[in-house]
Structures are given as C-alpha cells and as structure tokens.
VMD Tcl script that builds the backbone (N, CA, C; Angstrom):
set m [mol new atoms 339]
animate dup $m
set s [atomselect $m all]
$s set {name element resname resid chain x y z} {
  {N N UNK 1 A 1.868 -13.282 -3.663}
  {CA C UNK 1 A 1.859 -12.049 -2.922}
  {C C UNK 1 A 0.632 -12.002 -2.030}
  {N N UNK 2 A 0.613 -11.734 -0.668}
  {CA C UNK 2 A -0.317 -11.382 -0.065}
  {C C UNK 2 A -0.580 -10.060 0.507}
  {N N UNK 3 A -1.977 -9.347 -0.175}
  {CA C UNK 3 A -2.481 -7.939 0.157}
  {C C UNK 3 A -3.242 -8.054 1.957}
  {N N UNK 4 A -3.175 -7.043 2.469}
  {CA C UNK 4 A -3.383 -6.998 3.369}
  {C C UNK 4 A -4.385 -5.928 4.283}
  {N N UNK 5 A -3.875 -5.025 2.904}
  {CA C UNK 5 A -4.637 -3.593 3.723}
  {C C UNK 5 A -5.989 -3.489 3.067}
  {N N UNK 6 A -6.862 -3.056 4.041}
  {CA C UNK 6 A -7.952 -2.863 3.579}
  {C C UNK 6 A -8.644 -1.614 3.447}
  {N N UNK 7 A -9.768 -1.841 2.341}
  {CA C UNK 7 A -10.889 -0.388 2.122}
  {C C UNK 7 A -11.580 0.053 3.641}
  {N N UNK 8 A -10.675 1.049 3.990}
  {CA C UNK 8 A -11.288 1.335 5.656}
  {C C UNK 8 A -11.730 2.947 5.476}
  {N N UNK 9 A -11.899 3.400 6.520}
  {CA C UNK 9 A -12.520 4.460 6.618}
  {C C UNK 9 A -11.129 5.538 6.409}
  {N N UNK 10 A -10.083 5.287 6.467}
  {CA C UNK 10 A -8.843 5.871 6.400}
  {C C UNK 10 A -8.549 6.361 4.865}
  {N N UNK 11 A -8.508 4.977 4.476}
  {CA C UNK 11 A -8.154 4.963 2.757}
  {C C UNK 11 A -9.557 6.006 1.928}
  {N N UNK 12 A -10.743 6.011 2.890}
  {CA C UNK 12 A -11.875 6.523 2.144}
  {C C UNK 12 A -11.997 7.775 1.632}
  {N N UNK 13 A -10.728 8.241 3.289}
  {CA C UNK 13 A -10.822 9.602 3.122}
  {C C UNK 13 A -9.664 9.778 2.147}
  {N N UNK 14 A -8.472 8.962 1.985}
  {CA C UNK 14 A -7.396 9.104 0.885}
  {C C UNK 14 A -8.388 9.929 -0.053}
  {N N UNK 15 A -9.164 9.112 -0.649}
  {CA C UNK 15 A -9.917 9.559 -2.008}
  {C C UNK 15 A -10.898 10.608 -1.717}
  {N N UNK 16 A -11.018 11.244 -0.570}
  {CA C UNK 16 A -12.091 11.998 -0.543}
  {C C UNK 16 A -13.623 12.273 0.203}
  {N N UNK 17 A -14.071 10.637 0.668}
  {CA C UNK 17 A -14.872 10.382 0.454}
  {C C UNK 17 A -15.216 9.918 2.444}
  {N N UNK 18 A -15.975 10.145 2.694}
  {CA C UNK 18 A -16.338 10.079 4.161}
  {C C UNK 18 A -16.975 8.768 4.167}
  {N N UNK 19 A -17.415 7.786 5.821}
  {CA C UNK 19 A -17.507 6.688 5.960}
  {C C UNK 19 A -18.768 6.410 5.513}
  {N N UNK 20 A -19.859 7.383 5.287}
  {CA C UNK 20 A -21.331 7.050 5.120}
  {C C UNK 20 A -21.432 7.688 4.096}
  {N N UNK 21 A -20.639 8.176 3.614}
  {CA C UNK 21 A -20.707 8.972 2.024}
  {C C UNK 21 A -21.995 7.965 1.309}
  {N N UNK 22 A -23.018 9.296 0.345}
  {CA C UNK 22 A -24.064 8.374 -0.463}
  {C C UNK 22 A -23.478 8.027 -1.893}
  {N N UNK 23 A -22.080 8.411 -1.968}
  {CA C UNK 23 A -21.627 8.373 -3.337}
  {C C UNK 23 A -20.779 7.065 -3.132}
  {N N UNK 24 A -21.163 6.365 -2.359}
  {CA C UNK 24 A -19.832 5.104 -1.810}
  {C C UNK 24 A -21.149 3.804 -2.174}
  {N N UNK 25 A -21.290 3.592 -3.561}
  {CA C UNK 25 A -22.394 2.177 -3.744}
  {C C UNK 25 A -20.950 0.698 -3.650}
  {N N UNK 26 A -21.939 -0.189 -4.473}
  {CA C UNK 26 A -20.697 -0.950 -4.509}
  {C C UNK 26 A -19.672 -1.247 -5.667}
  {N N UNK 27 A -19.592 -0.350 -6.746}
  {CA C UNK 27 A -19.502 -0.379 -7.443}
  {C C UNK 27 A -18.245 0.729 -7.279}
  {N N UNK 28 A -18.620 1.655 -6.605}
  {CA C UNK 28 A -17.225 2.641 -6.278}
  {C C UNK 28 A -16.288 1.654 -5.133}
  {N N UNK 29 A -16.796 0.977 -4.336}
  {CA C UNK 29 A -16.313 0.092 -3.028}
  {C C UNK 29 A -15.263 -0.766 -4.260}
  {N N UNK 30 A -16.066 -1.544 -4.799}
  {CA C UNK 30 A -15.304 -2.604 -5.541}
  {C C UNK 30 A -13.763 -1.730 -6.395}
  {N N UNK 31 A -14.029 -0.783 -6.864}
  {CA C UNK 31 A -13.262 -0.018 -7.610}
  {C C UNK 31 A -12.037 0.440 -6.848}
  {N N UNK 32 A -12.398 0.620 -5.488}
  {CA C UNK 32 A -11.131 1.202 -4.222}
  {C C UNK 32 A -10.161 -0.173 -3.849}
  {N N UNK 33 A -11.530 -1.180 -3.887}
  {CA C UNK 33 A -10.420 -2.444 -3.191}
  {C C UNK 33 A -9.515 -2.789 -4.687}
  {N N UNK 34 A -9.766 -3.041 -5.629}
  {CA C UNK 34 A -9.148 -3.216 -6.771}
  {C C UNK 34 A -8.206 -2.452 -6.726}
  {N N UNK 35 A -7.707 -0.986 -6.721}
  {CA C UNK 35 A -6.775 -0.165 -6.902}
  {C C UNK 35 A -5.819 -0.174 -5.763}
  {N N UNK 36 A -6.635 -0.708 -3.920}
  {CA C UNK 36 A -5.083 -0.864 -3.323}
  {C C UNK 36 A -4.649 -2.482 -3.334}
  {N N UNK 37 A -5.650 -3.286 -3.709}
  {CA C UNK 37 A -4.932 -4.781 -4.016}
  {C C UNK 37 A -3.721 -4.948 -5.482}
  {N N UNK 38 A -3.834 -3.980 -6.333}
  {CA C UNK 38 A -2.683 -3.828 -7.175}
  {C C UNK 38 A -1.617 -2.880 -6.742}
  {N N UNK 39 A -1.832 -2.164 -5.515}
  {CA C UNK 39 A -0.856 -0.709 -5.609}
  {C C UNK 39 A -0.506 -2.060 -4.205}
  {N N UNK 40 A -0.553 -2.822 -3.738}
  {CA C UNK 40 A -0.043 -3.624 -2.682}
  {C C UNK 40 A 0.685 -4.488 -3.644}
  {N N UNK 41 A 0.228 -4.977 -4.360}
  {CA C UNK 41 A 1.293 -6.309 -5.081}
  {C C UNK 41 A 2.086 -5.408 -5.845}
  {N N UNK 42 A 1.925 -3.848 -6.277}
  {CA C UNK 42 A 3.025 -3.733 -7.285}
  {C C UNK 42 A 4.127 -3.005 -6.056}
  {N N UNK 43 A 3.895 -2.338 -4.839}
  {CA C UNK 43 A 5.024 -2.382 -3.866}
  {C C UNK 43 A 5.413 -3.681 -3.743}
  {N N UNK 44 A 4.857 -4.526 -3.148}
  {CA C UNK 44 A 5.412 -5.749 -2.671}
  {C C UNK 44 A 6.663 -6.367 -4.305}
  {N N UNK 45 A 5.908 -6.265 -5.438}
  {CA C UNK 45 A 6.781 -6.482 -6.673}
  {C C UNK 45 A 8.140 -5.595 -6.996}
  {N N UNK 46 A 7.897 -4.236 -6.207}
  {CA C UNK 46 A 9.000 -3.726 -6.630}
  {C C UNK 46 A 9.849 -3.616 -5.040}
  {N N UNK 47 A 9.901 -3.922 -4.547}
  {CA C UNK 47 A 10.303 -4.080 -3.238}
  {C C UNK 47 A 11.262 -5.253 -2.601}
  {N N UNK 48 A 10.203 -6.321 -2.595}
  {CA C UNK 48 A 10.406 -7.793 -2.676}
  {C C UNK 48 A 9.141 -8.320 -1.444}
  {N N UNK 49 A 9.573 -9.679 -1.475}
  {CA C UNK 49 A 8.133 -10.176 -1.285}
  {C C UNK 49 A 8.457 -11.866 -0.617}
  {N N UNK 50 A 9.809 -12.004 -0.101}
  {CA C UNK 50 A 10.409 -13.152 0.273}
  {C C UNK 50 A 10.304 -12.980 2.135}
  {N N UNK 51 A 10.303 -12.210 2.436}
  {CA C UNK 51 A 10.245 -11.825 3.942}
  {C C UNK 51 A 9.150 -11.645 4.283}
  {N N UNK 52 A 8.580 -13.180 4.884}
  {CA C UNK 52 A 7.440 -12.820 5.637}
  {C C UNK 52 A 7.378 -12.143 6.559}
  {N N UNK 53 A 6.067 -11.186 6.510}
  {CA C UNK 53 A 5.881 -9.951 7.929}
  {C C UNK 53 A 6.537 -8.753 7.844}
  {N N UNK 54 A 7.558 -8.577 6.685}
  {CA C UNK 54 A 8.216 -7.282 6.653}
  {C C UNK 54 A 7.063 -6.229 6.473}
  {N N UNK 55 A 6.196 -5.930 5.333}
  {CA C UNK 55 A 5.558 -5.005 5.516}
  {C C UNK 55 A 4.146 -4.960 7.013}
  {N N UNK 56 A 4.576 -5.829 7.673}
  {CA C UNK 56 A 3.368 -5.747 8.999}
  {C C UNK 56 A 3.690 -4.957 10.053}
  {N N UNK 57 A 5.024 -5.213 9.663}
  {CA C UNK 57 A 6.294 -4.665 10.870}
  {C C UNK 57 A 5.893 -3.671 11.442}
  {N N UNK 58 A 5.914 -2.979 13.013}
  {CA C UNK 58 A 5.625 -1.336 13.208}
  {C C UNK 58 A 6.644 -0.608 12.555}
  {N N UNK 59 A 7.410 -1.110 12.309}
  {CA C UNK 59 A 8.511 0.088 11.501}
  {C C UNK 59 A 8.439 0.621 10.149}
  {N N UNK 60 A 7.959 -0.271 9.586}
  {CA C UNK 60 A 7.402 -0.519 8.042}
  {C C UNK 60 A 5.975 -0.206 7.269}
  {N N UNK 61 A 4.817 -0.969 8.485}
  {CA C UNK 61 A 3.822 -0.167 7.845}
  {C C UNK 61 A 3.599 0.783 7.629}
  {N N UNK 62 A 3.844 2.059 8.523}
  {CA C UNK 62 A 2.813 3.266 7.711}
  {C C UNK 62 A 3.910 3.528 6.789}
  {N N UNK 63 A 4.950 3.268 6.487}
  {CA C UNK 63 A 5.679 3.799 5.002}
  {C C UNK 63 A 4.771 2.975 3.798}
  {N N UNK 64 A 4.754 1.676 3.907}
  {CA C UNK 64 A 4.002 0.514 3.326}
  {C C UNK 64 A 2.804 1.051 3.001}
  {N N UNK 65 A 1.861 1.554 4.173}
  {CA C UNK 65 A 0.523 2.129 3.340}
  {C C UNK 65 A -0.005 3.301 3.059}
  {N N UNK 66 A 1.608 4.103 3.045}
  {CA C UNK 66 A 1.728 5.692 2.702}
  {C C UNK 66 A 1.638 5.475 0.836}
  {N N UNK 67 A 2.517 4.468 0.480}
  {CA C UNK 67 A 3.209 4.579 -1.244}
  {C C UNK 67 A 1.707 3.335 -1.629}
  {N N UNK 68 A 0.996 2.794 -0.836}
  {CA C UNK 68 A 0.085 1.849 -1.511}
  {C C UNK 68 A -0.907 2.891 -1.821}
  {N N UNK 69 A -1.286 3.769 -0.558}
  {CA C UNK 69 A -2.524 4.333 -0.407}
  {C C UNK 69 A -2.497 5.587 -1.755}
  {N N UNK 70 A -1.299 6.279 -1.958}
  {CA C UNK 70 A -0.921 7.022 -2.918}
  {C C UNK 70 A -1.216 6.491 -4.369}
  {N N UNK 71 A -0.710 5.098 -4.463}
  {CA C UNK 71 A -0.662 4.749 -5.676}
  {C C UNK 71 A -2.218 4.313 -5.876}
  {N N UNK 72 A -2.626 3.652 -5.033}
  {CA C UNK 72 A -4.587 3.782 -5.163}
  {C C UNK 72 A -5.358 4.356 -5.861}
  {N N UNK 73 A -4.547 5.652 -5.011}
  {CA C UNK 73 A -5.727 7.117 -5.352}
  {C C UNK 73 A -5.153 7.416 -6.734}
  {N N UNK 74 A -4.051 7.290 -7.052}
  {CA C UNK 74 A -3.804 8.117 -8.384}
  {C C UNK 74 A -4.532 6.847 -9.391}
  {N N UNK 75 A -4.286 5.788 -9.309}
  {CA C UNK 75 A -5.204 4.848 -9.910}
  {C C UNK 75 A -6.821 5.031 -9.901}
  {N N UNK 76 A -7.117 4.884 -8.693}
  {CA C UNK 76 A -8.677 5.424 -8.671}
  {C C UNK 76 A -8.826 6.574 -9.373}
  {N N UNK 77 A -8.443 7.391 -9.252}
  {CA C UNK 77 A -8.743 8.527 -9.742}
  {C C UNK 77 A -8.463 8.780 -11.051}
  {N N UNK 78 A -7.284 8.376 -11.631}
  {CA C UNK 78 A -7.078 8.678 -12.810}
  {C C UNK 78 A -6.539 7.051 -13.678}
  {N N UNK 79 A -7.805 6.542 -13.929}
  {CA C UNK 79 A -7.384 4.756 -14.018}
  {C C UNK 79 A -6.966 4.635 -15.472}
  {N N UNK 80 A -7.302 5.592 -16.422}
  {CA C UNK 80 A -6.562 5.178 -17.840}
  {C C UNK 80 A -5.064 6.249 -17.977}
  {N N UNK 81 A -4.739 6.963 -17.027}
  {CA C UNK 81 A -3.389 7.218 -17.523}
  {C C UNK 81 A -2.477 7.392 -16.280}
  {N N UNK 82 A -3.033 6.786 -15.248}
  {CA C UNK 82 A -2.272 6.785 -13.762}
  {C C UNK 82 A -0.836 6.138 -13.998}
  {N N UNK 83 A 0.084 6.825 -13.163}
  {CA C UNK 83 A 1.444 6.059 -13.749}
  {C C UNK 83 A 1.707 6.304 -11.738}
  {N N UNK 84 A 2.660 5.508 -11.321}
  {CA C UNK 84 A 3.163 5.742 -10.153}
  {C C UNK 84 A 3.656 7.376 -9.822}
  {N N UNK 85 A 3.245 7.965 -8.583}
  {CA C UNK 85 A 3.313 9.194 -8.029}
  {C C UNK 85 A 5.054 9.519 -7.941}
  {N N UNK 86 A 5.660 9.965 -7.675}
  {CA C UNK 86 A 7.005 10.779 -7.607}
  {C C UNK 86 A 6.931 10.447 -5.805}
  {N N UNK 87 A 6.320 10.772 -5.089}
  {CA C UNK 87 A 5.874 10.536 -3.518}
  {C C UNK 87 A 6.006 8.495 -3.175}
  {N N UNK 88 A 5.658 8.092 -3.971}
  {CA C UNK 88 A 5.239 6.429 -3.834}
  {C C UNK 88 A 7.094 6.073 -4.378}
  {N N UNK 89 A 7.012 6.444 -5.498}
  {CA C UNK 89 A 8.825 5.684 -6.102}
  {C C UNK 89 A 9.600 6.284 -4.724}
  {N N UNK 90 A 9.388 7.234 -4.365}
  {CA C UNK 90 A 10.469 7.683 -3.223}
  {C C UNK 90 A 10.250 7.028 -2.264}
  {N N UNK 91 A 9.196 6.544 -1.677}
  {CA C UNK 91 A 9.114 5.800 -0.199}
  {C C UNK 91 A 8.973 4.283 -1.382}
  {N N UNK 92 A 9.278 3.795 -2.074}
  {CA C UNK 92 A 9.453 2.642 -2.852}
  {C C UNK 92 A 10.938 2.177 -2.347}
  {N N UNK 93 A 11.689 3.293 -2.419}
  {CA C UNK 93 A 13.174 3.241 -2.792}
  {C C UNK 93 A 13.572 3.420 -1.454}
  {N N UNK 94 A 13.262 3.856 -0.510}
  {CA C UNK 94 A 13.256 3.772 1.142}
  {C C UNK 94 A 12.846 2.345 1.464}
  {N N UNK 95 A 11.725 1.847 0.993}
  {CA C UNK 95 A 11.503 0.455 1.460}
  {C C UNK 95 A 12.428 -0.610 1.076}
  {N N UNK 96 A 12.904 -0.458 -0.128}
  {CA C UNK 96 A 13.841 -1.677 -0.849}
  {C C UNK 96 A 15.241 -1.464 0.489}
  {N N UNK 97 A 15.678 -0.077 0.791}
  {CA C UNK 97 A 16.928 0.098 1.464}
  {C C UNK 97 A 16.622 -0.498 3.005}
  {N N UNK 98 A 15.327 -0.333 3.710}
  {CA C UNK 98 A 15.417 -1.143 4.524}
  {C C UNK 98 A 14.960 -2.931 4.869}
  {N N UNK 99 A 14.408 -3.210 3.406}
  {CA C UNK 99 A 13.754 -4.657 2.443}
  {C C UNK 99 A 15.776 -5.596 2.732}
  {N N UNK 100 A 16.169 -4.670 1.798}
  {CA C UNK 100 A 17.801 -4.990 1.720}
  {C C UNK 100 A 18.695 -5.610 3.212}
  {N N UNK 101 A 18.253 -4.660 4.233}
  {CA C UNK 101 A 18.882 -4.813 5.090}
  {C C UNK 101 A 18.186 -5.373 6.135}
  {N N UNK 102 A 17.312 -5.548 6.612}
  {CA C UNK 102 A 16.642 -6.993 7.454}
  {C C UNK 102 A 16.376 -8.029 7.397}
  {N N UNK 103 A 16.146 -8.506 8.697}
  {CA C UNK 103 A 15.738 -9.802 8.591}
  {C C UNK 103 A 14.428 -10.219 9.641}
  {N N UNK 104 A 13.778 -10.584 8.909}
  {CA C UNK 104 A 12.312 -10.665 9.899}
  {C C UNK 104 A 12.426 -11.628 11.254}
  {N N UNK 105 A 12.219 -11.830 12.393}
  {CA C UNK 105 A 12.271 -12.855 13.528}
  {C C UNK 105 A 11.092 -13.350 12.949}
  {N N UNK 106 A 10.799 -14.679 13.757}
  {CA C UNK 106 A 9.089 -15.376 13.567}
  {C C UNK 106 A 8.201 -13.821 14.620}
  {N N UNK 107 A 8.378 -13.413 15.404}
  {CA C UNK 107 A 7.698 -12.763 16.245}
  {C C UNK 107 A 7.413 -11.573 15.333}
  {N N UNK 108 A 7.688 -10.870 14.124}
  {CA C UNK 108 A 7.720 -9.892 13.203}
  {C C UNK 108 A 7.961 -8.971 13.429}
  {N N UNK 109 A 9.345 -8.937 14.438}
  {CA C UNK 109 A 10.023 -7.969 14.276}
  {C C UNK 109 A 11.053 -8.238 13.155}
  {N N UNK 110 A 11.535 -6.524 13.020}
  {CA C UNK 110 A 12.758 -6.675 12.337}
  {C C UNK 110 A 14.013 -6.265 12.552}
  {N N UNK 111 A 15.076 -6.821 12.222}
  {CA C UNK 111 A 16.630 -6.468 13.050}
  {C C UNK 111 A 17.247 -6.290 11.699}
  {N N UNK 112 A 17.774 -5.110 11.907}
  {CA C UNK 112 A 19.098 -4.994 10.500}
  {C C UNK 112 A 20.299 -6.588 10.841}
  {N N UNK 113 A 20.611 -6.248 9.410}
  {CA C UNK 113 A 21.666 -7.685 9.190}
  {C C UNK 113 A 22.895 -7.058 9.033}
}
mol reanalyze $m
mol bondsrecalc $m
mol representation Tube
mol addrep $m
C-alpha cells in the first residue's frame, strides 16, 4: 500500500491545532503522521488497492482525504477506543462504488467501465 497524504497545515487544523501552534513538538507531529498513515492503508484496505492512481484522481481525492482525515482525528484523539466514524464508513462505501466501476488510464484519469 502506498500512503500519500501528508501532515500539512490542513490536516493540523483537522485536529485543532494551527501551523505554528507551541503545542505541535515532535512527538505530537510523529503521533498525526502515524494516525493518517494507518487511516490511508485501512481506506486503501477496505476499498482496494490494485488501481494505480485511483485515489490521486481529481475526482477521488478530496472524498479519499475527507474518510482518511476523519479517521486520523478520531484515532488521534481518541487512540485506545477509536473505532471508524459513521462519516468515514459512508464515504468508504462511496469509494468502493466508484473503486468498482473504473478504470485508471496511465495519465490518472479515470473512466467508468
């Protein structure tokens, strides 16, 4: 599986937390990239993961780092009893329906089949 998205100033604010925040050491940093490098492989796991470029796609990403960025934060935030959001399984189950029905070009677009 390859993760892609990164701890940016976007995801920072997911959790709360502004770009120069003094509460951002590396120890909270390390803790953010950990939670969307698993909330990326467990979409990509429940999704699928055979189509290169599907989640790069313009059509695809921001659904892609709507249900990662979600599942992050509920991880970050709540790391011993976080279970997937109700918001993330639903755009999970949107991604598999359009996962199902494309097919990636080399150029990364995607065309229904």
């Amino acid at each position: 599986m390859t993760t892609f998205l990164e701890v940016d100033d976007e995801f920072k604010r997911v959790l709360g937390y502004l770009s120069n925040d003094d509460m951002l050491d590396d120890q909270v940093i390390q803790r953010m990239i950990s939670a969307l490098n698993a909330a990326e492989i467990y979409v990509q796991g429940a999704v699928g993961q055979e189509k290169t470029g599907f989640y790069q796609s313009e059509k695809i990403l921001p659904l892609y780092k709507l249900a990662c960025f979600a599942i992050a934060a509920n991880w970050f935030n709540h790391p011993s009893t976080a279970v997937s959001s109700t918001t993330a399984k639903a755009i999970i189950g949107q991604l598999r329906g359009s996962y199902d029905e494309s097919e990636v070009s080399d150029d990364g677009s995607i065309a229904k089949s």
